[in-house]
Structure formats: structure tokens, C-alpha cells
VOTOR-430362 format. One record per atom (N, C-alpha, C, O): residue number from 0; atom name; x, z, y. Coordinates in steps of 0.05 Angstrom, whole numbers. Layout:
BEGIN
[node NUM, "CA", [X, Z, Y]] ...
This chain:
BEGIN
[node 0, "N", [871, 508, 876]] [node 0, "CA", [848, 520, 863]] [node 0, "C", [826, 499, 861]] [node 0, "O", [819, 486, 881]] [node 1, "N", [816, 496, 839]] [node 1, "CA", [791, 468, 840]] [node 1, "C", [767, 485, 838]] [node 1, "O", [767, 509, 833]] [node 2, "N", [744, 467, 843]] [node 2, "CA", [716, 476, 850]] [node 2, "C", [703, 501, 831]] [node 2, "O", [694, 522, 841]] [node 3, "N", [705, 496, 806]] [node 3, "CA", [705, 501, 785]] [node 3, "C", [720, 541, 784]] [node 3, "O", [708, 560, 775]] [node 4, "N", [741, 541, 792]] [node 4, "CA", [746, 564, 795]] [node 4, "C", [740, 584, 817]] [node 4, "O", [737, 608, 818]] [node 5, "N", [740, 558, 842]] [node 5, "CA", [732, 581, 865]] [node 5, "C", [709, 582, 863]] [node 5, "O", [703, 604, 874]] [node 6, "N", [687, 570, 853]] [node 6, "CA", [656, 570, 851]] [node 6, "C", [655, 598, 830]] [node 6, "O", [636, 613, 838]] [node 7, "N", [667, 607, 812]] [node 7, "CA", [672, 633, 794]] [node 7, "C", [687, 657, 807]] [node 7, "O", [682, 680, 800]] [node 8, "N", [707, 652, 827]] [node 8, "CA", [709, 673, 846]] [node 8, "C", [689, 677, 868]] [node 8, "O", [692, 700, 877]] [node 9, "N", [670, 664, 879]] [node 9, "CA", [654, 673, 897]] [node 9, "C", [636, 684, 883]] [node 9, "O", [626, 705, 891]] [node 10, "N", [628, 674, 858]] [node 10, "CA", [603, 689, 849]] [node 10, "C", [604, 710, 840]] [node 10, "O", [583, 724, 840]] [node 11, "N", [642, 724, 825]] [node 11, "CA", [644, 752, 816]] [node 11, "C", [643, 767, 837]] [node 11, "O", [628, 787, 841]] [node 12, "N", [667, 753, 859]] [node 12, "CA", [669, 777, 883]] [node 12, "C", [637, 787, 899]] [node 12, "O", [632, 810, 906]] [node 13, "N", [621, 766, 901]] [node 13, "CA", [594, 771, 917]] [node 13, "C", [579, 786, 895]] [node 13, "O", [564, 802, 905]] [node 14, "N", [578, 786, 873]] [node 14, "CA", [566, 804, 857]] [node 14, "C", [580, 830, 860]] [node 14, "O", [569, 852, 858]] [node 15, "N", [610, 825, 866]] [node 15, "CA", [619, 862, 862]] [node 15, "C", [623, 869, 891]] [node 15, "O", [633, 890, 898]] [node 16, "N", [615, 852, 907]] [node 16, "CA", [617, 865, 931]] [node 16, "C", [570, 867, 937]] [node 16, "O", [563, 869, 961]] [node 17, "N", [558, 867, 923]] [node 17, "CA", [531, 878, 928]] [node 17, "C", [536, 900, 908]] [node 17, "O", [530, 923, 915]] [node 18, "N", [542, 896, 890]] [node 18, "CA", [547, 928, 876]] [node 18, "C", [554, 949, 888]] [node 18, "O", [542, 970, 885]] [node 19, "N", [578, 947, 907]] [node 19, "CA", [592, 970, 920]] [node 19, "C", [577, 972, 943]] [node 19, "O", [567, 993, 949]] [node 20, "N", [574, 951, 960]] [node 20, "CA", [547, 949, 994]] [node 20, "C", [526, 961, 984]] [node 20, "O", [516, 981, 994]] [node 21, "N", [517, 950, 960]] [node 21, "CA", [487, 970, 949]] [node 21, "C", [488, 998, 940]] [node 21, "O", [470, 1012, 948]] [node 22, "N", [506, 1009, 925]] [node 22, "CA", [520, 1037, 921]] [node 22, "C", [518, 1047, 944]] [node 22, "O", [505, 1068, 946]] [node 23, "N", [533, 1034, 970]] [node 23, "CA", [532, 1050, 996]] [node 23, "C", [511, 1052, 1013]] [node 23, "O", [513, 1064, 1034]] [node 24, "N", [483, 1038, 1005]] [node 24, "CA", [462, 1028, 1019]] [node 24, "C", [442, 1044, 1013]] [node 24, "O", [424, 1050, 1028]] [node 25, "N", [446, 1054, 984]] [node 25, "CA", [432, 1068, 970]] [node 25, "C", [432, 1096, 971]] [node 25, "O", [413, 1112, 974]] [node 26, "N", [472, 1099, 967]] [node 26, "CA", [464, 1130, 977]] [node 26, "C", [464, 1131, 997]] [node 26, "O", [479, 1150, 1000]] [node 27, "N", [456, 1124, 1022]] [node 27, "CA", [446, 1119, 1051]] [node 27, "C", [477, 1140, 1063]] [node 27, "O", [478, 1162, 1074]] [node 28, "N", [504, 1116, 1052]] [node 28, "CA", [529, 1123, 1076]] [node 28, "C", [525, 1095, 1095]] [node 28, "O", [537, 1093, 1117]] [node 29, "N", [512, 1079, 1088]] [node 29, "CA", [506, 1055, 1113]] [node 29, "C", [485, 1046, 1115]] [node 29, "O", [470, 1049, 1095]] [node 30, "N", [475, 1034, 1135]] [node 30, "CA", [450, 1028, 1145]] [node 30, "C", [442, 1002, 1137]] [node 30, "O", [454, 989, 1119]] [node 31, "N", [426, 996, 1147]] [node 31, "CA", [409, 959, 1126]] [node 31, "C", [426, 941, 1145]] [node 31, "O", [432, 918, 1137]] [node 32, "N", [432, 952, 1170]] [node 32, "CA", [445, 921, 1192]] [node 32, "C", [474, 913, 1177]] [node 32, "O", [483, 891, 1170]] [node 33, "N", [486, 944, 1176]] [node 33, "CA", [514, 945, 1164]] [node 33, "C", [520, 934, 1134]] [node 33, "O", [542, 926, 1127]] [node 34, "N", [497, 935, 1120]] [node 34, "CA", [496, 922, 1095]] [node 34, "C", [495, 893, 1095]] [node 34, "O", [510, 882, 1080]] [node 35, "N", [480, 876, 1110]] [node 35, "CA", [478, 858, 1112]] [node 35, "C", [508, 841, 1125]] [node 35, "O", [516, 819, 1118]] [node 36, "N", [523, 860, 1149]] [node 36, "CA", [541, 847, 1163]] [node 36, "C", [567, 843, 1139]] [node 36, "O", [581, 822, 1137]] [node 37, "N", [568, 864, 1124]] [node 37, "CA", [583, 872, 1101]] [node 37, "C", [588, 840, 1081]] [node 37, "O", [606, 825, 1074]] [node 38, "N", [564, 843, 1078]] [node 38, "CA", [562, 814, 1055]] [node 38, "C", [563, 798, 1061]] [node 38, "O", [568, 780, 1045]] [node 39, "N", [559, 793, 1091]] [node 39, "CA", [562, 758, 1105]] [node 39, "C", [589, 762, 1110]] [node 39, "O", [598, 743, 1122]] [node 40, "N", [602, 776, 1105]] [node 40, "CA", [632, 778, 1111]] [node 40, "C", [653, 780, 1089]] [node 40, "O", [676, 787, 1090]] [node 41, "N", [636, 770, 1066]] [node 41, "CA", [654, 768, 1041]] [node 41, "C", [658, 733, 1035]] [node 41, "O", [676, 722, 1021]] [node 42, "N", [633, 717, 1052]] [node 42, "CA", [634, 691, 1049]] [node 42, "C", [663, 682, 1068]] [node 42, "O", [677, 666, 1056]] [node 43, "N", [670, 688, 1090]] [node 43, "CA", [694, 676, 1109]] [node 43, "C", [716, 689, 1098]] [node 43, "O", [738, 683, 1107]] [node 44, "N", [713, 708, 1078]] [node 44, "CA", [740, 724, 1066]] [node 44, "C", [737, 717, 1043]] [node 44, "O", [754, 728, 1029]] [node 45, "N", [725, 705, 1032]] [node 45, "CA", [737, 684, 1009]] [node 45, "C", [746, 667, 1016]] [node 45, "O", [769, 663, 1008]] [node 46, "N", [734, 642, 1039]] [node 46, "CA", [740, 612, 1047]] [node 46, "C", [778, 617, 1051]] [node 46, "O", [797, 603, 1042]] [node 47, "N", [778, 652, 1075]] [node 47, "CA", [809, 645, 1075]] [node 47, "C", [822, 649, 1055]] [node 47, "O", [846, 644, 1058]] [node 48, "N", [815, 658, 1035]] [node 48, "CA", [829, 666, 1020]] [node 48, "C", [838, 642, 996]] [node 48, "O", [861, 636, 990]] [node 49, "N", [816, 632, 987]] [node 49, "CA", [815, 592, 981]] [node 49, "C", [844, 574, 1002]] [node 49, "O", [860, 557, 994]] [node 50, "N", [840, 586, 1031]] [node 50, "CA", [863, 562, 1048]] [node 50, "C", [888, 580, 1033]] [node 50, "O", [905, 568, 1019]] [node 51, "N", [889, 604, 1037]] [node 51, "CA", [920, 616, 1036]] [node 51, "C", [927, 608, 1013]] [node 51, "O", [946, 592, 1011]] [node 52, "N", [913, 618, 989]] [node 52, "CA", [922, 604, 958]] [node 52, "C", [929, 581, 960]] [node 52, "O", [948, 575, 947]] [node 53, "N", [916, 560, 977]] [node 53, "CA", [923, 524, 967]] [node 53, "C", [946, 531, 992]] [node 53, "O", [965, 524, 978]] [node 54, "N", [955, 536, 1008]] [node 54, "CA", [983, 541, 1018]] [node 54, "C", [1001, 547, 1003]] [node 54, "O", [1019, 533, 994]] [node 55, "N", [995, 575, 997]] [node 55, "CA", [1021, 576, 974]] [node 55, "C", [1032, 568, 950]] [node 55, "O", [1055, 569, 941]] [node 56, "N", [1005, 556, 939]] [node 56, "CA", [1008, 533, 916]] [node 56, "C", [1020, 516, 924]] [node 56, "O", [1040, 509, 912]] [node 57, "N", [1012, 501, 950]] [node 57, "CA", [1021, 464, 948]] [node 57, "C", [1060, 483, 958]] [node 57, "O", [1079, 467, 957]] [node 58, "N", [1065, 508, 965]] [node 58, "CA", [1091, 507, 980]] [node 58, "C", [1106, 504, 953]] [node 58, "O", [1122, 486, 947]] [node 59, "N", [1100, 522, 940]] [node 59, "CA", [1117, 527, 912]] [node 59, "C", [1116, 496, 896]] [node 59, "O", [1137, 489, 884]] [node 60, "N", [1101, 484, 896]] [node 60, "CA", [1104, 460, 882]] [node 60, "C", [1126, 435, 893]] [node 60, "O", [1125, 428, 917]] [node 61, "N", [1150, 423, 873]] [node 61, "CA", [1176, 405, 884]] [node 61, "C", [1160, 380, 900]] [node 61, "O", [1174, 363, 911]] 
């Protein structure tokens, strides 16, 4: 995956993941701590998700 694309996956997913955290924030099913823990937890679940992809890419490649 090069810069260029994962720099376009962090920015859709963190946009659709404040859409849905804010939906839930809003209609008050979660609290402001839980909102916050929510979204800092989309940054380390992309990074792995960046290692697993370049795993399975470099495996499949001869």
C-alpha cells in the first residue's frame, strides 16, 4: 500500500468513524470519555491494518 493510498484510507475511515462516534455522542448512547477513547482507537486499527495488508501483499507476490 503506498502513502498516497493509506493517507486516503485514514482520512475516509476517521471521517466515518466521527460520523458514527458523533451519531452516538449525540444521541447521548455514549459519554464524551467514551467518544474520545473510540476515535483514538481508529488511529492503531488502521496502522494494523496497513502491517497486515503489506503482509499479505509482499506473501502473494513470486
Amino acid at each position: 500500500m503506498n502513502h498516497k493510498t493509506f493517507t486516503m484510507t485514514v482520512i475516509l475511515t476517521t471521517f466515518a468513524a466521527a460520523m458514527w462516534f458523533g451519531y452516538l455522542f449525540v444521541s447521548d448512547r455514549i459519554g464524551g470519555g467514551e467518544f474520545f477513547l473510540y476515535m483514538a482507537a481508529t488511529i492503531p486499527a488502521l496502522l494494523l491494518f496497513r502491517i497486515l495488508y503489506s503482509l499479505i501483499l509482499r506473501n502473494r507476490r513470486p
